[in-house]
DOBARO-755224 format. One record per residue (C-alpha): residue number from 1; residue in three letters; x, y, z. Coordinates in steps of 0.1 Angstrom, whole numbers, plus 2048, in hexadecimal, padded with zeros to 3 digits. Each point is the difference from the previous one (the first is absolute). Layout:
N
PT zakol dotor  c1  c2  c3
PT   NUM   ala   X   Y   Z
...
end
This chain:
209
PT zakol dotor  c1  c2  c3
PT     1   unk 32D 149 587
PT     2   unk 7FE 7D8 7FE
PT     3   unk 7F4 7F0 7E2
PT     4   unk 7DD 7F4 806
PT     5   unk 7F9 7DD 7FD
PT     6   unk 7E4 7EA 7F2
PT     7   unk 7FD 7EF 820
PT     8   unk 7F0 811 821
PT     9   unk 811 805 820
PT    10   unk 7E9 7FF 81D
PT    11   unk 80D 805 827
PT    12   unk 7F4 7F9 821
PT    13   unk 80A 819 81D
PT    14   unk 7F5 802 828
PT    15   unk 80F 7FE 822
PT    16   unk 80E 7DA 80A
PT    17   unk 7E0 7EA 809
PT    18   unk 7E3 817 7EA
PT    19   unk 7FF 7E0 7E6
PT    20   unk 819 806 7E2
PT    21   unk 808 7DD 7FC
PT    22   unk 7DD 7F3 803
PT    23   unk 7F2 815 7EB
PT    24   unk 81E 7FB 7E9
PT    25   unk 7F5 7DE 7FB
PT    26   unk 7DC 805 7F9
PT    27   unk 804 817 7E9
PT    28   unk 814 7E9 7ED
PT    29   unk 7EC 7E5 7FE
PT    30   unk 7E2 817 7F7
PT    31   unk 815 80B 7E6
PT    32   unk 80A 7E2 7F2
PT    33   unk 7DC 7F3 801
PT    34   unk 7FB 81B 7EC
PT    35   unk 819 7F2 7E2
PT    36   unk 815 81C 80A
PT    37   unk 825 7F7 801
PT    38   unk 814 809 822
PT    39   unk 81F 802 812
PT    40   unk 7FD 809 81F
PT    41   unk 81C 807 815
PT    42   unk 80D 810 820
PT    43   unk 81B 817 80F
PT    44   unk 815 7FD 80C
PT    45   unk 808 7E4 7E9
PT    46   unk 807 7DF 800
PT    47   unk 823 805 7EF
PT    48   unk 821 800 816
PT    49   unk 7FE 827 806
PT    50   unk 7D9 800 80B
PT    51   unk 809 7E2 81A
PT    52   unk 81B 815 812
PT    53   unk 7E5 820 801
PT    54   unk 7E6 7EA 809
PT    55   unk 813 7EB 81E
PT    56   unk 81B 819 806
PT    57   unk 7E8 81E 810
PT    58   unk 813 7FB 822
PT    59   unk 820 802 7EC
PT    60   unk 7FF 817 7E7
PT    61   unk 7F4 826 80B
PT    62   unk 7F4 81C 7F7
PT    63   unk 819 80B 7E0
PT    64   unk 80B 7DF 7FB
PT    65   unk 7DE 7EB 801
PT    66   unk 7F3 821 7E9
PT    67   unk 81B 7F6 7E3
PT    68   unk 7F9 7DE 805
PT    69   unk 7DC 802 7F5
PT    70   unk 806 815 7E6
PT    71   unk 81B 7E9 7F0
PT    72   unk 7E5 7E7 804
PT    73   unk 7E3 811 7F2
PT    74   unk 819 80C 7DF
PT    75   unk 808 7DF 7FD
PT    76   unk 7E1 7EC 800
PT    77   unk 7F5 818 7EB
PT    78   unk 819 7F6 7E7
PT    79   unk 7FD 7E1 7FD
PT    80   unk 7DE 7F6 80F
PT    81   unk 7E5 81A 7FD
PT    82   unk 80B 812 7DF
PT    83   unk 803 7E1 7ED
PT    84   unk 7DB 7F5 811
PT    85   unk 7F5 822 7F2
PT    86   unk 810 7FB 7DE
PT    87   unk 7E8 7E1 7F8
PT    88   unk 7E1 813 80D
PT    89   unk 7F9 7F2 822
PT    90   unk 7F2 80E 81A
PT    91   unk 81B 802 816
PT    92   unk 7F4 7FD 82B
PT    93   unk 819 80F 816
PT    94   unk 7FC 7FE 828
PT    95   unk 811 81D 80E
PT    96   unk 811 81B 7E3
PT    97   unk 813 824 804
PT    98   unk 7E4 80F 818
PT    99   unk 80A 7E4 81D
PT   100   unk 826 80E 7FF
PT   101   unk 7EE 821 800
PT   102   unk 7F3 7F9 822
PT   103   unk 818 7E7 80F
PT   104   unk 822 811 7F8
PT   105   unk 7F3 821 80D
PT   106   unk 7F6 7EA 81F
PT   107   unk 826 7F9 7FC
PT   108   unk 810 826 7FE
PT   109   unk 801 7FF 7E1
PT   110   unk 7F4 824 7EC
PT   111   unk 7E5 7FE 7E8
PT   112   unk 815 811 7E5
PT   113   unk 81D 7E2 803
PT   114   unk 7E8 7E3 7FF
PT   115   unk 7F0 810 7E4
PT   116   unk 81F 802 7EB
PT   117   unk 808 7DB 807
PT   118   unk 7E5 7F4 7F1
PT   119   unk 803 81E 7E3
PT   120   unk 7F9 7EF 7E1
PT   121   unk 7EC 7E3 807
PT   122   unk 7E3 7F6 7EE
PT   123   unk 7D6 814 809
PT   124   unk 7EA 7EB 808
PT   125   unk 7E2 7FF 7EC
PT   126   unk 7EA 7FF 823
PT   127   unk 80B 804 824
PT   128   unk 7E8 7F0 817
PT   129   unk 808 80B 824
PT   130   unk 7EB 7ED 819
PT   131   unk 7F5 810 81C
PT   132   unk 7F0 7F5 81E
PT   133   unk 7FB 80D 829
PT   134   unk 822 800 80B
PT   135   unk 7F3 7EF 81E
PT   136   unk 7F1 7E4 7EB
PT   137   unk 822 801 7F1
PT   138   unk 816 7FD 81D
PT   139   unk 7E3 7E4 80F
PT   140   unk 808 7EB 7DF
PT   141   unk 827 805 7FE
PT   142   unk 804 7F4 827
PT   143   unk 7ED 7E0 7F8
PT   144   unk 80D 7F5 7DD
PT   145   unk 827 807 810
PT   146   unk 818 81D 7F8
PT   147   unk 817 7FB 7E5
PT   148   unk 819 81D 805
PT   149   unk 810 815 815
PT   150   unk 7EA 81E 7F8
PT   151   unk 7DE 7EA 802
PT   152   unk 80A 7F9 826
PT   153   unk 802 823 80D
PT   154   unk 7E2 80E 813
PT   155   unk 7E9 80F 7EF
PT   156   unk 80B 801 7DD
PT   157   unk 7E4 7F8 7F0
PT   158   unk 7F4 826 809
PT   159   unk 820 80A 7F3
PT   160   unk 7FE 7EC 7E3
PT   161   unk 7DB 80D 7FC
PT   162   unk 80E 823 7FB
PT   163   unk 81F 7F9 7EC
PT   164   unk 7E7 7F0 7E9
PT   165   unk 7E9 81E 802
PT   166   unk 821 819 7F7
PT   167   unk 80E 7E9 7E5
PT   168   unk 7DF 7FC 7EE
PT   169   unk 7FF 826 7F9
PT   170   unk 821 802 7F8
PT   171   unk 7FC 7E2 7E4
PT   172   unk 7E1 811 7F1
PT   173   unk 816 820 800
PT   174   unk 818 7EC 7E9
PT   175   unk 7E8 7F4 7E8
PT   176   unk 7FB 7DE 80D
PT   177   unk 7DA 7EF 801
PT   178   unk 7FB 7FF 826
PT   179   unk 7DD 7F3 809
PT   180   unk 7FB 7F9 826
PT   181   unk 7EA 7E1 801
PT   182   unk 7EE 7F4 824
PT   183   unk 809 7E0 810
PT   184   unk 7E7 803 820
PT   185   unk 7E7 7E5 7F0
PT   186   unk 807 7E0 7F4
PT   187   unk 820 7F6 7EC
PT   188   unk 7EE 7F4 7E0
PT   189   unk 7EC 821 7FB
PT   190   unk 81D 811 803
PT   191   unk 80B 7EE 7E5
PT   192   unk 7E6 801 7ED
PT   193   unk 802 828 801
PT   194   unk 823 7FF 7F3
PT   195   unk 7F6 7EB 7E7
PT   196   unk 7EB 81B 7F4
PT   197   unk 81C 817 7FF
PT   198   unk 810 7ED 7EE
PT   199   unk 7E8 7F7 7E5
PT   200   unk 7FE 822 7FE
PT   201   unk 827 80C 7FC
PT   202   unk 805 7E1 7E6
PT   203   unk 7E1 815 7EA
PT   204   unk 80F 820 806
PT   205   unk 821 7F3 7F5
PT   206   unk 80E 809 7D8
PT   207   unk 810 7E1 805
PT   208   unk 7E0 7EE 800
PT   209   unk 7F7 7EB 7DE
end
């Protein structure tokens, strides 16, 4: 098992369009109004590696795209998140293992294989997955714009809804702190509820002074 760290790793999961990225960024500020110190983050990342998986959905496939966010994810946790985690931030990441979970299975892509790509990296401390009506999902995702390949087929927020359904049992099964979190009212309470969780991980933590 990975070392623990003094820091706190906190990610944001969810079909394409439920609000990661928003909420993300409240959260953060919240935080850091707080005095808390953050990083906050996303994956894929912003590194070489996390701009092919990110732009490269039409070009890379199933297999291929699968390894790609792996090596990412490995990789920014190298020399991004765990050294974040080292100094005892709170560390924000939009999108974590549970969105390969879901989208490489979307891809072909076994359960089993994705799950030993990402073998070794680091728990989170607290798994938010956001969930909302997949219809109110879909609504939202054809108005901001698709930004893959996989966000433009029909109907896959339905299919994301249930990947996201699967993969949250199969995380807590694991170990790892899944709490589900509502996003049907407004952003900022939805915020403000994770906030909670997370006051409430950082007390539970033996990590904490």
């Amino acid at each position: 098992m990975t070392r623990r760290l003094p820091g706190t790793l906190v990610t944001f999961e969810g079909p394409g369009g439920v609000g990661k990225t928003t909420i993300t960024e409240l959260v953060t500020d919240l935080l850091k109004a707080d005095g808390i110190a953050v990083h906050s983050t996303t994956q894929p990342s912003d590194a070489p590696l996390g701009e092919l998986a990110r732009h490269g959905t039409d070009t890379y496939l199933d297999m291929a795209l699968a390894c790609l966010c792996a090596a990412d994810r490995h990789h920014q946790l190298t020399t991004e998140i765990l050294p974040a985690l080292a100094e005892g931030k709170v560390v924000l990441c939009d999108r974590y293992v549970a969105s390969s979970v879901v989208l490489q299975q979307l891809d072909g892509v076994p359960l089993d294989v994705v799950w030993a790509l990402n073998h070794g990296v680091y728990r989170p401390d607290l798994v938010c997955a956001l969930n909302a009506a997949p219809a109110v999902v879909e609504r939202r995702l054809r108005a901001r714009g698709e930004h893959s390949r996989f966000e433009r087929a029909a109907g896959i927020s339905f299919r994301e809804a249930d990947g996201y359904r699967a993969a949250t049992t199969f995380l807590r099964d694991q170990g790892w702190p899944v709490q589900v979190v509502d996003c049907a009212q407004d952003p900022r309470t939805t915020a403000g509820t994770i906030i909670d969780l997370i006051h409430r991980t950082l007390l539970e933590s033996p990590a904490c002074p």
